[in-house]
ZAMARGU-4260 file (C-alpha; in steps of 0.2 Angstrom, whole numbers, plus 5000, padded with zeros to 4 digits):
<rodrens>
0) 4880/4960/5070 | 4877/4977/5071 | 4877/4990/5057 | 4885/5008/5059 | 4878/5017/5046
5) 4860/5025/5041 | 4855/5031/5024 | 4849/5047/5024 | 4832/5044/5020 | 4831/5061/5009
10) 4845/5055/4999 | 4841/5046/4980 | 4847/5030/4976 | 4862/5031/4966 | 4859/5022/4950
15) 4875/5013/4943 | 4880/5009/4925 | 4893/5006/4918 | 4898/5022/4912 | 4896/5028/4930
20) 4908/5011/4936 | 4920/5016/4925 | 4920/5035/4931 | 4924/5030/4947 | 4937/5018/4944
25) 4945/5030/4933 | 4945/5042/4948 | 4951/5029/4960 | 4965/5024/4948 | 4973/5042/4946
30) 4971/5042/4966 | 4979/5025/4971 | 4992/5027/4960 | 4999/5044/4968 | 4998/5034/4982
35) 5009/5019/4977 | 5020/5027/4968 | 5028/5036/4982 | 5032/5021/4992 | 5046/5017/4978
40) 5050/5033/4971 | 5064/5040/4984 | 5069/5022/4982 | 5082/5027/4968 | 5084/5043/4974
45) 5088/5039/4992 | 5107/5037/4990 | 5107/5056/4985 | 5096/5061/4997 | 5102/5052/5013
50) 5121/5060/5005 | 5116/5075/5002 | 5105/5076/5021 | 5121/5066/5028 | 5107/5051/5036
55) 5113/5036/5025 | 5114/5026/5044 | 5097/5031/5047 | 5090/5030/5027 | 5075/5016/5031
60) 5066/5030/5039 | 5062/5038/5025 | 5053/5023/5018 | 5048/5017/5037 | 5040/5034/5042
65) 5028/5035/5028 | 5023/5013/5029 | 5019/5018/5048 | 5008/5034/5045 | 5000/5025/5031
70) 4997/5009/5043 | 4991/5020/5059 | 4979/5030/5045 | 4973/5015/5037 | 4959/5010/5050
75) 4952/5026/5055 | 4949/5029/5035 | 4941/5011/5034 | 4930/5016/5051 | 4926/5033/5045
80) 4920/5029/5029 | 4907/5016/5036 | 4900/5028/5046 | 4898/5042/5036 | 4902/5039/5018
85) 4920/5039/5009 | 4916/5054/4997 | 4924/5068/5009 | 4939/5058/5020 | 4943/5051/5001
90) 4947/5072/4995 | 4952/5076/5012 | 4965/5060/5010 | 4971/5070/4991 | 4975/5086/4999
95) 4982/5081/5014 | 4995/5071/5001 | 4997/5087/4990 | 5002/5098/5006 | 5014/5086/5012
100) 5022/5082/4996 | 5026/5102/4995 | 5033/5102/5013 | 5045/5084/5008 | 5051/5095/4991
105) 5057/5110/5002 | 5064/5099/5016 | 5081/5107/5022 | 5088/5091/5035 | 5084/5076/5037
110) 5072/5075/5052 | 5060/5086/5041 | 5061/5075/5026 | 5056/5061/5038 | 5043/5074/5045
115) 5034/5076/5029 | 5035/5059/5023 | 5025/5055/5039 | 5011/5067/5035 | 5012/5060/5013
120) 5008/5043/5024 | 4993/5050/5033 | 4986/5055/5018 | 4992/5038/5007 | 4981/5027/5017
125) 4966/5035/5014 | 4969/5034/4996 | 4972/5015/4997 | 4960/5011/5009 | 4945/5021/5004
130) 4949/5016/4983 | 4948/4997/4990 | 4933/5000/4996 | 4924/5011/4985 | 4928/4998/4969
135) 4920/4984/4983 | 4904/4997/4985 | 4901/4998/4965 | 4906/4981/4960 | 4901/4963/4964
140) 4914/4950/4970 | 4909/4939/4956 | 4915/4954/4942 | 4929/4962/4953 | 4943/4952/4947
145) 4942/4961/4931 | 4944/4976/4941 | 4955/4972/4955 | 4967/4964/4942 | 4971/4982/4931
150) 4972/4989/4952 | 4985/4975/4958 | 4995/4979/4941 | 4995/4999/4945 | 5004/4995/4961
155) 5017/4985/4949 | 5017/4998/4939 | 5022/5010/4952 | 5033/5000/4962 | 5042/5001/4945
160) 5040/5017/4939 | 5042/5025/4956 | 5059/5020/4955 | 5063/5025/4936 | 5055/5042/4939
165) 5066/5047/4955 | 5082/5041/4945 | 5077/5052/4930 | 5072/5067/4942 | 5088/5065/4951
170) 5098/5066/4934 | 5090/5081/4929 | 5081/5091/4940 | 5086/5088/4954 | 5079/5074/4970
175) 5066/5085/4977 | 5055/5084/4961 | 5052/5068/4969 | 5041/5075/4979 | 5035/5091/4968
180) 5027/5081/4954 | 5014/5076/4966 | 5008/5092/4966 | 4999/5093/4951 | 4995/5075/4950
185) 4987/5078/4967 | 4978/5092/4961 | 4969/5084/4945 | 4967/5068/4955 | 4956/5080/4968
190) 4947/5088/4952 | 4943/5071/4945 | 4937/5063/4963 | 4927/5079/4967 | 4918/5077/4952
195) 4915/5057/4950 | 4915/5051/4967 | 4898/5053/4969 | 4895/5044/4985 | 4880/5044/4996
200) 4884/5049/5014 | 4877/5041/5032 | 4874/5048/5047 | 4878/5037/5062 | 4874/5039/5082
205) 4888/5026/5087 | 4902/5034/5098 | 4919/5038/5091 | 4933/5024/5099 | 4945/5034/5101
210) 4953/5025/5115 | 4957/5013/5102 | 4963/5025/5091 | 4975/5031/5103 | 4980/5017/5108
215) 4981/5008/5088 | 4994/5024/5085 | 5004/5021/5101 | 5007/5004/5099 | 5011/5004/5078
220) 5024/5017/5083 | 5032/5007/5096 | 5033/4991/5089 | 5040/4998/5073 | 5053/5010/5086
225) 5059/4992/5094 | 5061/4985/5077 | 5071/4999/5070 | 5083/5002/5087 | 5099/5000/5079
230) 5096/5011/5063 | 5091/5026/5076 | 5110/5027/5078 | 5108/5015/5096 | 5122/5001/5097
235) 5113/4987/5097 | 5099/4980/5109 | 5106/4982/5128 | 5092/4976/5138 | 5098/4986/5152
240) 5096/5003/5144 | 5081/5008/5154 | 5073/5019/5138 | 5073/5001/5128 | 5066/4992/5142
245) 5053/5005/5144 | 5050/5007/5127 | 5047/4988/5128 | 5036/4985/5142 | 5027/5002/5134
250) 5021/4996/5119 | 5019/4977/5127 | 5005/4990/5138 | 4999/5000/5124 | 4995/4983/5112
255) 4986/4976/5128 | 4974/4992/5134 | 4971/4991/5112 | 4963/4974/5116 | 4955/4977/5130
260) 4947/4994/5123 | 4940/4984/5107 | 4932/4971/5117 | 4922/4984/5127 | 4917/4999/5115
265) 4900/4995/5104 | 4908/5002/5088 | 4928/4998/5090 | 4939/5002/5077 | 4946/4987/5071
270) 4931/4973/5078 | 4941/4958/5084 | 4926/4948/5081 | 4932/4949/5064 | 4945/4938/5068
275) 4933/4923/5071 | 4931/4925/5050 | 4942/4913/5045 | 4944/4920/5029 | 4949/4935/5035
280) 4963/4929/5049 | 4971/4919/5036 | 4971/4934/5021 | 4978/4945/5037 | 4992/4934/5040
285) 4994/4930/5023 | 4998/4950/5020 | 5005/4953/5037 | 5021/4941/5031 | 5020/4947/5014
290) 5021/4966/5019 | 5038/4961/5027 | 5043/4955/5014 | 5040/4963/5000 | 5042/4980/5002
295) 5058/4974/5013 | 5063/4968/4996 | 5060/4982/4986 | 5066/4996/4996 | 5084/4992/4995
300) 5085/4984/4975 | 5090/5001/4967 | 5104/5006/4981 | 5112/4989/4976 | 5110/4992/4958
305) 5117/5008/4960 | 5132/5005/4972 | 5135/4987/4971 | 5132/4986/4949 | 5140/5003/4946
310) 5120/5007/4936 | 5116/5026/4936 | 5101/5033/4946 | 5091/5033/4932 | 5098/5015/4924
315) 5094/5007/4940 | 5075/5014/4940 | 5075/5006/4922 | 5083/4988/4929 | 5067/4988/4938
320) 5055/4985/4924 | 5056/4964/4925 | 5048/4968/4941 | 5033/4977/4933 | 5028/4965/4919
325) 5028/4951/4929 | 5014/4960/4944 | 5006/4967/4927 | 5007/4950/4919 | 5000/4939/4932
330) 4989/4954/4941 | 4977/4955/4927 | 4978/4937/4921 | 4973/4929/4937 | 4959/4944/4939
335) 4949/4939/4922 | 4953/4921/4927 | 4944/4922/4944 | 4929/4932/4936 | 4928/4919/4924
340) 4929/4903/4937 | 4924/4910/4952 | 4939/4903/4959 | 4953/4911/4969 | 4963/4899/4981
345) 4975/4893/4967 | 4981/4910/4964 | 4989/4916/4982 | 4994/4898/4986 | 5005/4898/4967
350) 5011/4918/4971 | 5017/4912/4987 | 5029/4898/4981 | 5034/4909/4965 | 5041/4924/4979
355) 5049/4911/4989 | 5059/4905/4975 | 5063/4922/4969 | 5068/4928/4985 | 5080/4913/4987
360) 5088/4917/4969 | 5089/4935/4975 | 5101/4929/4991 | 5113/4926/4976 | 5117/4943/4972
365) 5133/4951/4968 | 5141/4966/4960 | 5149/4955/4945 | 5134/4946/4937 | 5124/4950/4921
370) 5109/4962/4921 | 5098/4950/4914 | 5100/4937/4926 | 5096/4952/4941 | 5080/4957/4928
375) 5076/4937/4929 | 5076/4937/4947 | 5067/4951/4948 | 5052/4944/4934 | 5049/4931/4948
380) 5047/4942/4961 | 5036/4952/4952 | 5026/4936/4946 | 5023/4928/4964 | 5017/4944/4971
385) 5007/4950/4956 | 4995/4933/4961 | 4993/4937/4979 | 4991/4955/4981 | 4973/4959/4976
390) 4965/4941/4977 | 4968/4942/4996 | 4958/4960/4997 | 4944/4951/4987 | 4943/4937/4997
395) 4943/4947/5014 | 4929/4959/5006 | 4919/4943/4998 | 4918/4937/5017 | 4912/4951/5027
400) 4897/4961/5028 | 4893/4973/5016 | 4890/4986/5032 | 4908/4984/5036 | 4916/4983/5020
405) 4928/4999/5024 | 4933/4992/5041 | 4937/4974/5035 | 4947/4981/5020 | 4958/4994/5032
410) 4962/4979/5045 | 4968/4967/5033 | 4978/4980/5024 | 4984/4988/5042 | 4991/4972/5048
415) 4999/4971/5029 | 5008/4987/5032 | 5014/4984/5052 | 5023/4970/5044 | 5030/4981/5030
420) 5036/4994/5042 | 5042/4982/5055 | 5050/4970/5039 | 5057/4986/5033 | 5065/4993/5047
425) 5071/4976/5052 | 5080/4972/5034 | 5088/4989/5032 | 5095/4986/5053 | 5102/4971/5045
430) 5110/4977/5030 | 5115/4992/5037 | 5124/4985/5054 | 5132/4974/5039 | 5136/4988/5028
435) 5144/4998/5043 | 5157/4986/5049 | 5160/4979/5031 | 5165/4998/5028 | 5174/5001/5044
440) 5186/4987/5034 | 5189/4996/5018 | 5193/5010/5027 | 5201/5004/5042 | 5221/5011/5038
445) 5219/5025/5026 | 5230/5039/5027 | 5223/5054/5033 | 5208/5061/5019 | 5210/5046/5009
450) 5192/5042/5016 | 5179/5050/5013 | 5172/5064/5022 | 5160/5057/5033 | 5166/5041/5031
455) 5152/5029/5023 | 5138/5041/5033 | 5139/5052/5016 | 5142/5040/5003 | 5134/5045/4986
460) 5133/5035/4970 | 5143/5047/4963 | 5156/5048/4976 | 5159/5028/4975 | 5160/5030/4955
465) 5177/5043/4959 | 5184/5032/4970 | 5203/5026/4966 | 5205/5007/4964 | 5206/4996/4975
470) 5195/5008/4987 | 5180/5009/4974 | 5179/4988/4973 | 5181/4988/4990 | 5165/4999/4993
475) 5156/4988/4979 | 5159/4973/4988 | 5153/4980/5005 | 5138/4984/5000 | 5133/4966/4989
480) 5140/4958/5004 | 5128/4966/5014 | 5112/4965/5006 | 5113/4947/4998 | 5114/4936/5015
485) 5099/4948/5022 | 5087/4941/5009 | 5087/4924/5019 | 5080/4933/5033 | 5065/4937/5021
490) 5063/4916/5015 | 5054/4909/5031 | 5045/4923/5033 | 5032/4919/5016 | 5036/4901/5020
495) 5022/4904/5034 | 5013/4914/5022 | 5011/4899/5008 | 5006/4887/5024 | 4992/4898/5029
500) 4987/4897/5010 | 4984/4880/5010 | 4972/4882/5021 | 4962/4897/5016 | 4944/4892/5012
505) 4935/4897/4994 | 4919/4906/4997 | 4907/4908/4982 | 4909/4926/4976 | 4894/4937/4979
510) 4885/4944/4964 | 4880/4958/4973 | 4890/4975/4973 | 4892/4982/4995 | 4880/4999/4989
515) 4867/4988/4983 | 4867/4976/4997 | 4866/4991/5009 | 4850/4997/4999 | 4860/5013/4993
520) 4861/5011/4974 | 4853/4998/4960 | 4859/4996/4945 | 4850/5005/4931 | 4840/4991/4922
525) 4835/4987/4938 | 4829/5003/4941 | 4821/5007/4923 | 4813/4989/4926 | 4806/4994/4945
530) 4797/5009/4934 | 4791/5003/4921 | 4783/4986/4931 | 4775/5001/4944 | 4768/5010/4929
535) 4759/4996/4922 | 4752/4991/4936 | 4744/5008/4939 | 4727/5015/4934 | 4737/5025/4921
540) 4746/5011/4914 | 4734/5008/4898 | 4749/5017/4887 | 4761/5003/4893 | 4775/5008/4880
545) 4774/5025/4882 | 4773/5023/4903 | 4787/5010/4899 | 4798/5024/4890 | 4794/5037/4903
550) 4800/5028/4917 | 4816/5023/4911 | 4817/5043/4905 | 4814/5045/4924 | 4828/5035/4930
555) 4839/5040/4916 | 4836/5058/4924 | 4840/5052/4942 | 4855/5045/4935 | 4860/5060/4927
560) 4853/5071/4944 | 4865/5058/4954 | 4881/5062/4944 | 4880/5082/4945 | 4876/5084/4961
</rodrens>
């Protein structure tokens, strides 16, 4: 196995501690949670946006758009980082997010909106990627749980609160705060990373792929175009439309020359050899079906409470708290669990089962029932994927070479996102090719302007709530009819996901943290130890107390060099 990365040899070693550990994550936390929360938080707001931007026919790409740049960005962060260090793409990743969140706020039409959410995507992935992959570089697999578990519950946190906040901003202030608050996160989460990622850099000789990078982006975009045909206004899928066809046969090409061009470069971006890690090709599939269902279930929850339940924008982002405590719950129970045991198999196996059952009681759905029952079902969910999420990024990292920590992280967490843009696309075609011709029957016979201007294309929350009877039941009905029916779509799909499960192998976790394995940091007893034992060994090495002292002074002082520079 070749490695891609040389360390400077004028650079130091950094020496960790605990404080330093704990400055990192602290970083990586503020920065990975920008990042997650904007996956949900138009989730409440959409209805008002896609009204407001008259594109309720075309709303998933507004979540689809910013999954696909994040999946197309993911591997070239993970490549780039092995090669040359994560310190720079990480702040790059920040205020690439920042700019594009001011551009999403000040969006006039939809196709802009979608624009922008593209670029926030392009920056989201480096912050996911490069935060996995930092945490694997300072921490051992045998302590990560502890760490990865507060990380899986941040992503519950925000696939809750993401939802909550847009409601409360599109109450008050207005839908494009949505986007507008991340600009001062953004900017103290670049502050914080510039000065605690301190990060060694590399420099490497191996040639850039970028025939595979071409090609990875051609291919991402046009499966998830195939998959989402329907909801870019096309009337079905007419295999003798020659642009389908081509768009077919295209992306079939595209995927194809991908292969090819990573069996033949010496430093490919995503190395199918990887693929022959068992652990890894099971973890992949594992969060190829789970992305596909999971995000499909999440992105449309909060249009249902709001047009099907009659909630407010802001109740319904507050109806998604179950969700939260149970990611948070079993996120950080099954982390100190694993560190504890050493064990990890149990937990995706047990999260798999627990979605599937919540995904079946979600196909039961309807405008009538009781709030706690949809917060029940909701718990579940949470729960199941609160076990999974994490513990398959630590088992892919605990599996691979330390030199290719970034790379293995960003592949399993690219095929992850594919299937949550292509699950996305695919659910919202389904409930929306519903929804239209289950509205196309509530209106169907209405006297001129009875209807709605627009029809349903510019159907608000608050529009559906002025509606006369029958007309506003009749709406309410169309849209829990639409959506319940499409979660058994979502059932077989994490069926294959808890099969592949059962035969995911444990490997021993290593007690040895990525930087350390690369010989680019030790760990400060470590270093105050190497000192002292050179010191007494010396000719001067008579005073061994006071040589002893002075070398750990000495690598407190490289520490505290490390930290400011």
């Amino acid at each position: 196995m070749s490695h891609a990365v040389t360390t400077a040899p004028d650079k130091p070693l950094v020496v960790l501690n605990q404080r330093t550990i704990w400055l990192i994550f602290g970083a990586l936390m503020a920065s990975m949670f920008l990042s997650s929360l904007d996956q949900t938080i138009v989730g409440t707001a959409m209805p008002t946006i896609v009204g407001e931007l008259n594109g309720v026919e075309h709303q998933g790409w507004v979540i689809t758009a910013y999954i696909l740049a994040i999946a197309i960005a993911m591997p070239l962060y993970g490549k780039f980082g092995d090669l040359y260090g994560r310190r720079w793409p990480f702040l790059v990743a920040v205020a690439l997010f920042v700019v594009a969140s001011v551009g999403g706020g000040m969006a006039q039409t939809f196709e802009s909106l979608v624009a922008w959410r593209a670029v926030q995507g392009l920056g989201g992935g480096g912050l996911m990627i490069l935060s996995q992959a930092i945490i694997a570089d300072i921490i051992p697999a045998s302590d990560r749980g502890k760490y990865m578990g507060p990380m899986g519950a941040l992503f519950g946190i925000s696939a809750v609160a993401g939802p909550l906040l847009g409601g409360w901003l599109t109450d008050g202030p207005g839908w494009r705060w949505t986007f507008w608050i991340n600009v001062p996160i953004g900017i103290a989460a670049w502050v914080i990373a510039y000065f605690a990622l301190k990060l060694p850099s590399h420099r490497s000789d191996r040639p850039t792929d970028w025939g595979g990078i071409l090609t990875m982006a051609l291919g991402t975009t046009g499966i998830v175009l195939l998959t989402s045909w329907e909801s870019l206004g096309n009337d079905g899928y007419d295999w003798s439309d020659p642009m389908l066809l081509g768009l077919l046969i295209g992306t079939a090409v595209v995927v194809g020359l991908f292969v090819l061009i990573e069996n033949r470069v010496s430093e490919p971006l995503i190395p199918l050899r990887l693929f022959k890690n068992r652990t890894f090709t099971i973890t992949t599939l594992i969060g190829l079906v789970l992305g596909m269902g999971m995000f499909s279930a999440m992105s449309m929850l909060p249009t249902f409470l709001q047009m099907s339940s009659g909630a407010g924008v802001t109740e319904s982002g507050l109806l998604m708290l179950p969700m939260m405590a149970g990611v948070m719950l079993t996120s950080i129970v099954s982390g100190i669990a694993i560190s504890k045991t050493g064990r990890y198999k149990m937990f995706p196996v047990a999260g798999l089962a627990i979605t599937i059952l919540g995904m079946i009681w979600l196909t039961t759905i309807d405008g009538e029932m009781s709030l706690w029952l949809f917060g029940a079902m909701i718990f579940v969910l949470g729960a199941g994927m609160g076990l999974i999420m994490q513990t398959i990024v630590l088992a892919v990292q605990n599996s691979v070479d330390p030199h290719e920590l970034g790379t293995a992280t960003s592949s399993n967490n690219f095929f992850r996102e594919i299937g949550a843009a292509v699950g996305t696309a695919a659910f919202t075609t389904v409930f929306t090719s519903r929804l239209s011709e289950n509205l196309e029957g509530v209106f169907a016979g209405l006297p001129e302007g009875a209807a709605p201007a627009g029809g349903g294309s510019g159907l608000t929350p608050q529009i559906v709530d002025q509606l006369p009877e029958p007309l506003r039941s009749g709406v309410v009905d169309a849209f829990a009819s639409s959506l319940a029916p499409a979660f058994w779509y979502l059932v077989p799909l994490v069926a294959v996901g808890l099969v592949l499960a059962l035969f995911l192998k444990e490997v021993k976790l290593s007690n040895e943290a990525g930087m350390i394995a690369r010989g680019e940091a030790v760990m400060e007893d470590a270093a105050a130890e190497g000192a002292a034992d050179g010191a007494a060994d010396s000719p001067e090495g008579a005073a061994g107390d006071d040589a002893g002292r002075a070398a750990r002074d000495a690598a407190e002082d490289k520490e505290t060099d490390t930290l400011v520079r």
